[in-house]
C-alpha positions in Angstrom: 104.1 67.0 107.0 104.4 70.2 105.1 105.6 69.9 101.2 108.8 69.9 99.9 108.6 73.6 98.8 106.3 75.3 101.5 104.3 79.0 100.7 105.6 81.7 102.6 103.9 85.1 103.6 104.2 88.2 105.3 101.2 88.6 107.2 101.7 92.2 108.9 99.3 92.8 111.9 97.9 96.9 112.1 97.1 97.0 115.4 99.3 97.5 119.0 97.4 94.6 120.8 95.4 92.0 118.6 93.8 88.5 119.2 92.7 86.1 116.9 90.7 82.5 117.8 90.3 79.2 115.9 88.3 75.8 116.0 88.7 73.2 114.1 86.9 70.0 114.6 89.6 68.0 112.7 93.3 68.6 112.1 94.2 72.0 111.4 97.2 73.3 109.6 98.6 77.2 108.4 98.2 77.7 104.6 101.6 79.5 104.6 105.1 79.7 106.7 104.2 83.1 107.4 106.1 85.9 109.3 104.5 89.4 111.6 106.0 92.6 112.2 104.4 91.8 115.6 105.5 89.5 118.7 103.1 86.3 119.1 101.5 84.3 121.9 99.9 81.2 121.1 98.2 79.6 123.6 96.8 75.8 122.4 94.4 74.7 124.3 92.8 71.3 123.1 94.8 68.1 123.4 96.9 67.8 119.9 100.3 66.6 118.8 101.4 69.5 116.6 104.5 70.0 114.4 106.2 73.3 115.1 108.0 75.1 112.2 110.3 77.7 113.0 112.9 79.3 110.9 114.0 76.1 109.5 113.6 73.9 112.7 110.8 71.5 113.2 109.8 70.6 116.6 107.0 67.7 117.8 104.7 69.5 120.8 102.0 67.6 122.7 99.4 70.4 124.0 98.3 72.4 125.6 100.9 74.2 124.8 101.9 78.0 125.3 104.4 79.0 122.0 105.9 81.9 121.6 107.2 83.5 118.2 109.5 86.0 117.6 108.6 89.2 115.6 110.5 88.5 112.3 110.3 84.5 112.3 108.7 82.7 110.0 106.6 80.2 111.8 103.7 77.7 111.4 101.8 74.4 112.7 100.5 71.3 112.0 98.5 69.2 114.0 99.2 65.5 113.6 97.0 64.0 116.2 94.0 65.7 117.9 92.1 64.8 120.6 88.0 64.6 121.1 88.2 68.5 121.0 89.6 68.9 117.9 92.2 72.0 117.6 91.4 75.0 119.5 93.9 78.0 119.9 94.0 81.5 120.8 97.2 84.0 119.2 97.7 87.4 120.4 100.1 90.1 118.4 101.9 92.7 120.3 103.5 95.3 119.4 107.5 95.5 120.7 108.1 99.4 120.0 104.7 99.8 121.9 105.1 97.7 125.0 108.5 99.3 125.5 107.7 101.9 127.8 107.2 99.2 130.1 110.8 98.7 132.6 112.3 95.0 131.9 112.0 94.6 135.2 108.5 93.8 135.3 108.1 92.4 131.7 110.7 90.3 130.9 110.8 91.4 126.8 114.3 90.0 126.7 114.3 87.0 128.6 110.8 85.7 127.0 111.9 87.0 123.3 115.4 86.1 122.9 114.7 83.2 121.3 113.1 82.2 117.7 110.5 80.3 119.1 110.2 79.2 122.6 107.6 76.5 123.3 105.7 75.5 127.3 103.5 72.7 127.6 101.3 73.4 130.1 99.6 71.1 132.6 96.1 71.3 133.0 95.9 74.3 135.9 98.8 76.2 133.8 96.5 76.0 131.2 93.2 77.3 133.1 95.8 80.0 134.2 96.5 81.7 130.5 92.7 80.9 129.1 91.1 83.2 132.3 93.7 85.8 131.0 93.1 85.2 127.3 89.2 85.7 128.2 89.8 88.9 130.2 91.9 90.0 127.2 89.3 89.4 124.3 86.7 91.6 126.6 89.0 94.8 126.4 89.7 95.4 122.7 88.8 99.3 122.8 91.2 100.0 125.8 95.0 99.4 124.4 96.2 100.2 128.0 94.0 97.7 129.5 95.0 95.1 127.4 98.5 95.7 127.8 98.0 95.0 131.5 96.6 91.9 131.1 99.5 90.9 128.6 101.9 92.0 131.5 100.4 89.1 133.2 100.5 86.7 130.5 104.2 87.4 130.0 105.1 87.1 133.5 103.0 83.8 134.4 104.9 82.6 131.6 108.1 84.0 132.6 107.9 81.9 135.6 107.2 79.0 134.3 110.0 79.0 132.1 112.6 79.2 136.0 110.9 76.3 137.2 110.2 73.9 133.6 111.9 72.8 131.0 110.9 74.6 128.1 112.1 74.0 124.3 113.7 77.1 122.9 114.6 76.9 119.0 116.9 79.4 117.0 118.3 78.8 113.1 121.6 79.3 112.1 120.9 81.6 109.5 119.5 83.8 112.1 120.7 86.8 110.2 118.2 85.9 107.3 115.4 87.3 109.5 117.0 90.1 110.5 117.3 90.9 106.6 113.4 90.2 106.5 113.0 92.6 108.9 115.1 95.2 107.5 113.5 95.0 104.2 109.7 95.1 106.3 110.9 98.8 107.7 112.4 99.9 104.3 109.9 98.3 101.9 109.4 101.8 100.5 113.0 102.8 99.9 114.9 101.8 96.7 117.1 99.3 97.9 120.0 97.2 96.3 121.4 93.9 97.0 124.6 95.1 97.0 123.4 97.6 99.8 121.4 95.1 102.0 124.4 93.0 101.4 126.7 95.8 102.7 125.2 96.5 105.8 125.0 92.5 107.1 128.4 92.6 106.1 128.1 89.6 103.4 128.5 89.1 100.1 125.9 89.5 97.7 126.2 86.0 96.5 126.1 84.5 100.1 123.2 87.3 100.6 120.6 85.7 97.8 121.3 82.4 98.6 121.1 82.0 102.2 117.7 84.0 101.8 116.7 82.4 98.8 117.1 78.7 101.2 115.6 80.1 104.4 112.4 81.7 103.0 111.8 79.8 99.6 111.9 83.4 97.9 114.2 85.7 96.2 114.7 89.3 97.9 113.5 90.7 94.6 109.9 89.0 95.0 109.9 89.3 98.7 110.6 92.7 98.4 107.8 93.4 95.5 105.3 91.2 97.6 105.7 93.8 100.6 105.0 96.8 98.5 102.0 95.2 96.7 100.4 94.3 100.0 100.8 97.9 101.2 99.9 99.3 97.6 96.9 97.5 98.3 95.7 99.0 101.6 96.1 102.2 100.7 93.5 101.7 97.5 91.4 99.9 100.0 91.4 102.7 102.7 92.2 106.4 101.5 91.6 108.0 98.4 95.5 108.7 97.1 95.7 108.9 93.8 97.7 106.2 91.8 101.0 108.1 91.7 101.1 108.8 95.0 100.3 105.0 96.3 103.6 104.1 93.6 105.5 106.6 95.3 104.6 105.9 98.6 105.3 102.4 98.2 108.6 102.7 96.6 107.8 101.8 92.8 109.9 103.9 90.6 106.9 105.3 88.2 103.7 104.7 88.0 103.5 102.7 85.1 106.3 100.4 86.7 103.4 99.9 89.5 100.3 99.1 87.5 102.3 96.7 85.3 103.6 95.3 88.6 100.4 95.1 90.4 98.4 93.8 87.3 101.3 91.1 86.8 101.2 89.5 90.3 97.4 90.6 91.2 95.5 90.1 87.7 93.7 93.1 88.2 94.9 97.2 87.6 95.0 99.1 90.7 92.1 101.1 89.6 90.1 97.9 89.3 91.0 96.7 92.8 90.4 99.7 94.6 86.5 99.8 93.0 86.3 96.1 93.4 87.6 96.8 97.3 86.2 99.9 98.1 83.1 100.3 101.3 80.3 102.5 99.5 78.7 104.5 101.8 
């Protein structure tokens, strides 16, 4: 079971459409309750009894298994019991702002993301179903349209399954917590109060710090300096801004305020990363 006092993360995703794959011989387990900017689809396809976390809920899930997570939840797994196969799944991201030039009518956003995290097991011919579509996927990852066809056919296959089988929706009850997260994800570079966030979910500051503090195992203040230190570091990694412009960029107040940051939490000045991190040609 996970520890008392779990590891979160933010774990943002760059592109539109993105897959990721894992085997694991034995049990397999997430490092961190973690949370995208992106919509997931995780499709389990080796026999396993997993624990689900999602937002605060725990759920028991015998695979194969098709699991879908909400942009903005924090969400991870543990497998209990595994099968001759070991633990083999396939997650795909999506972009929501993207795929919304696509009607309702044919993709169901709403319906299939309403919830925190929605879970189908899957018999075995379901499961053939979403692994030929998976495989089609992972072929196409230089042709965003492309792919988002083929996740139009994930999403409705699932869809149906969900009007004919009972499926296990979960949701917390401090739902509003991850709409904070959220928040703070599009504003990471703004200079934001408590008292402001507070204001604009229409709570108190108090209630505001604790109810985060309990749902994600972090204060705003380090949640909100951990966001700006994982973009900090992209931009050293990937364009050639100077130091004051990353700070401003990622809403640090100086540049001095940054370094000290970024050495206090990193161990390393931002000069130093971005040599230690740089491709030379």
């Amino acid at each position: 079971m996970y520890p008392e006092q779990p590891k979160y993360k933010y774990s943002p995703k760059k592109k539109l459409i993105s897959m990721r794959t894992v085997h694991e011989t034995s049990s397999y387990q997430h490092k961190f309750i973690h949370m995208h900017d992106k919509n997931e689809l995780l499709l389990i396809t080796t026999e396993t009894k997993s624990v689900i976390f999602s937002n605060g809920n725990r759920h028991v899930v015998h695979t194969p298994a098709l699991i879908l997570h909400r942009a903005g939840s924090y969400h991870s797994i543990h497998t209990s019991e595994i099968g001759d196969y070991g633990y083999s799944s396939t997650c795909i991201f999506y972009d929501e702002a993207y795929i919304r030039q696509i009607p309702e009518s044919f993709l169901h956003r709403y319906a299939m993301f309403q919830d925190d995290c929605l879970i189908i097991e899957l018999t075995t011919e379901q499961l053939a179903i979403f692994q030929s579509y998976t495989e089609l996927l992972s072929t196409l990852s230089s042709s965003n349209r492309k792919q988002l066809y083929v996740l139009l056919l994930i999403i409705e296959e699932a869809y149906q399954l969900t009007l004919h089988f009972a499926v296990t929706r979960l949701n917390s009850g401090n739902q509003y917590i991850f709409e904070v997260a959220n928040y703070l994800v599009e504003h990471f570079n703004e200079q934001l109060t408590t008292g402001k966030i507070a204001a604009n979910f229409y709570v108190s500051v108090s209630k505001l710090n604790a109810d985060f503090q309990k749902v994600t195992g972090q204060t705003i203040k380090s949640f909100y300096s951990a966001l700006r230190l994982n973009q900090s570091k992209e931009l050293l990694k990937n364009t050639k801004l100077s130091i004051a412009e990353i700070a401003y960029q990622c809403g640090f107040s100086s540049e001095s305020y940054f370094i000290q940051t970024f050495q206090k939490h990193l161990g390393t000045t931002p000069n130093s990363y971005r040599k230690q991190h740089t491709i030379k040609d």
